[in-house]
matplotlib code that plots the C-alpha trace (Angstrom):
import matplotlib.pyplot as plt

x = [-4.5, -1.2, 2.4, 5.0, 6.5, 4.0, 5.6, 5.1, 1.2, -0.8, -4.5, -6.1, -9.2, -12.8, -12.6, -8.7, -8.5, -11.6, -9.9, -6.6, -8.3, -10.5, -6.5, -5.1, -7.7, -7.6, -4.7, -7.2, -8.5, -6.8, -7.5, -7.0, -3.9, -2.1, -4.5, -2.8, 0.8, 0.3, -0.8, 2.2, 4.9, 4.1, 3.2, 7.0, 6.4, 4.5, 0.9, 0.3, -3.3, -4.4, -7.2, -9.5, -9.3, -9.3, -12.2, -14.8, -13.8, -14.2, -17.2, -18.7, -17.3, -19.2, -22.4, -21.9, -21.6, -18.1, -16.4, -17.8, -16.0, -15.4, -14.2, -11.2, -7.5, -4.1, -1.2, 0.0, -3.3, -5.3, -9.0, -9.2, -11.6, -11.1, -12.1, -12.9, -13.5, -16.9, -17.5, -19.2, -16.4, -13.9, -16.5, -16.4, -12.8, -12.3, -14.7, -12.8, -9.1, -9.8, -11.5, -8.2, -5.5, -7.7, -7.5, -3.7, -2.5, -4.9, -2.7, 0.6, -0.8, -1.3, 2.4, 4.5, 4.9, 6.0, 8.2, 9.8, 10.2, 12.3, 15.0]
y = [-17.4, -17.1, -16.2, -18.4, -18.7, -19.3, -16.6, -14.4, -15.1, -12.1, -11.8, -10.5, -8.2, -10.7, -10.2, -9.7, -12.8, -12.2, -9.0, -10.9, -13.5, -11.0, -9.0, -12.1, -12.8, -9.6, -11.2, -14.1, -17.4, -19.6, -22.9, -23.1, -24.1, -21.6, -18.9, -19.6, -19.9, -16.1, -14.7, -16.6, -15.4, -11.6, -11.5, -12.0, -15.7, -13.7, -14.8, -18.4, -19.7, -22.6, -24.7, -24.4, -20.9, -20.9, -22.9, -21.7, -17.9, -19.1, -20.6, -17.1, -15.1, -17.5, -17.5, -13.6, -13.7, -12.1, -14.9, -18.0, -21.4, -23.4, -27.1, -28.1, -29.4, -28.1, -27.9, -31.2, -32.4, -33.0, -32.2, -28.7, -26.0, -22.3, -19.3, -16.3, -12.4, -11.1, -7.3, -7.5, -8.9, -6.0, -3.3, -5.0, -5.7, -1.2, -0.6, -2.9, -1.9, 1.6, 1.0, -0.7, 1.8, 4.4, 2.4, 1.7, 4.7, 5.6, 3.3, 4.8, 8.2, 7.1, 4.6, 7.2, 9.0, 5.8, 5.0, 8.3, 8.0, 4.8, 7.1]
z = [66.0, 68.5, 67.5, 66.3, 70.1, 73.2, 75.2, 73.0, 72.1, 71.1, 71.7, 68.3, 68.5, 67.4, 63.6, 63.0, 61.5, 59.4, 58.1, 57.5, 55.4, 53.6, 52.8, 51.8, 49.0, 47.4, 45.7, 44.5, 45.1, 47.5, 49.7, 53.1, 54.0, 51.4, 53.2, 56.9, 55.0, 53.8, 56.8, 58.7, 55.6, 55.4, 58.9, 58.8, 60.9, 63.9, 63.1, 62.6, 61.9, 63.1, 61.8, 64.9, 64.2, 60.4, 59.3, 61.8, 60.2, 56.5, 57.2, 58.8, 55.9, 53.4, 55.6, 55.6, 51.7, 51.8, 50.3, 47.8, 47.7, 45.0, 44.9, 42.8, 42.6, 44.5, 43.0, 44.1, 42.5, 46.0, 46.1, 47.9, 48.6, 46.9, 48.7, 46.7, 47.6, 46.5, 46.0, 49.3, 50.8, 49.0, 50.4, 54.0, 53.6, 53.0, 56.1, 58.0, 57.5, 58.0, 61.3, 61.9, 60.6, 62.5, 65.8, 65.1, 65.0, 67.9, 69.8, 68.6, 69.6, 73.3, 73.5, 71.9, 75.0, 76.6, 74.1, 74.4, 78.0, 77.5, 75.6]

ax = plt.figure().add_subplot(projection="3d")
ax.plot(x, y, z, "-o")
ax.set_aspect("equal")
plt.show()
């Protein structure tokens, strides 16, 4: 996964994108390609999935039982593949983002005197 502009690539944490896809199916089923377009949108164009990056983590979430996949059609009637949350995947997906939020604003503790300094 890298940011919209080269110079400004991030280097995600091993699993971010797992827990990014595991978010963006809580609102339901989706293929792949909608899957990388909702990380990019609400990530307000940051984030931007690539395939490379995208398919190797759907298939570990579906070997870990998170997610299920089902065949079907897109809506401009292409064959696709549909990615669903289980209930395991919601549980993992809880664990996960509070083990994030924690770490966040773990982070935030230890910049804000920085930022404070720039003032």
């Amino acid at each position: 996964m890298a940011t919209r502009k080269k110079d400004d690539q991030l280097d995600l944490m091993q699993g971010t994108l797992d827990l990014l896809i595991l978010q963006t199916l809580v609102g339901g089923r989706a293929h792949g390609h909608a899957i990388a377009c909702s990380i990019e949108k609400r990530s307000e164009e940051v984030l931007q999935v690539g395939h490379g990056s995208l398919y190797p983590a759907l298939q570990r979430l579906l070997k870990c039982g998170l997610i299920v996949a089902k065949d079907g059609v897109s809506d401009n009637n292409r064959k696709a593949r549909f990615y669903t949350l289980t209930a395991k995947g919601r549980r993992q997906l809880f664990v996960e983002a509070s083990k994030w939020q924690k770490l966040s604003r773990a982070i935030a503790c230890i910049l804000a005197p920085a930022m404070e300094e720039r003032s």
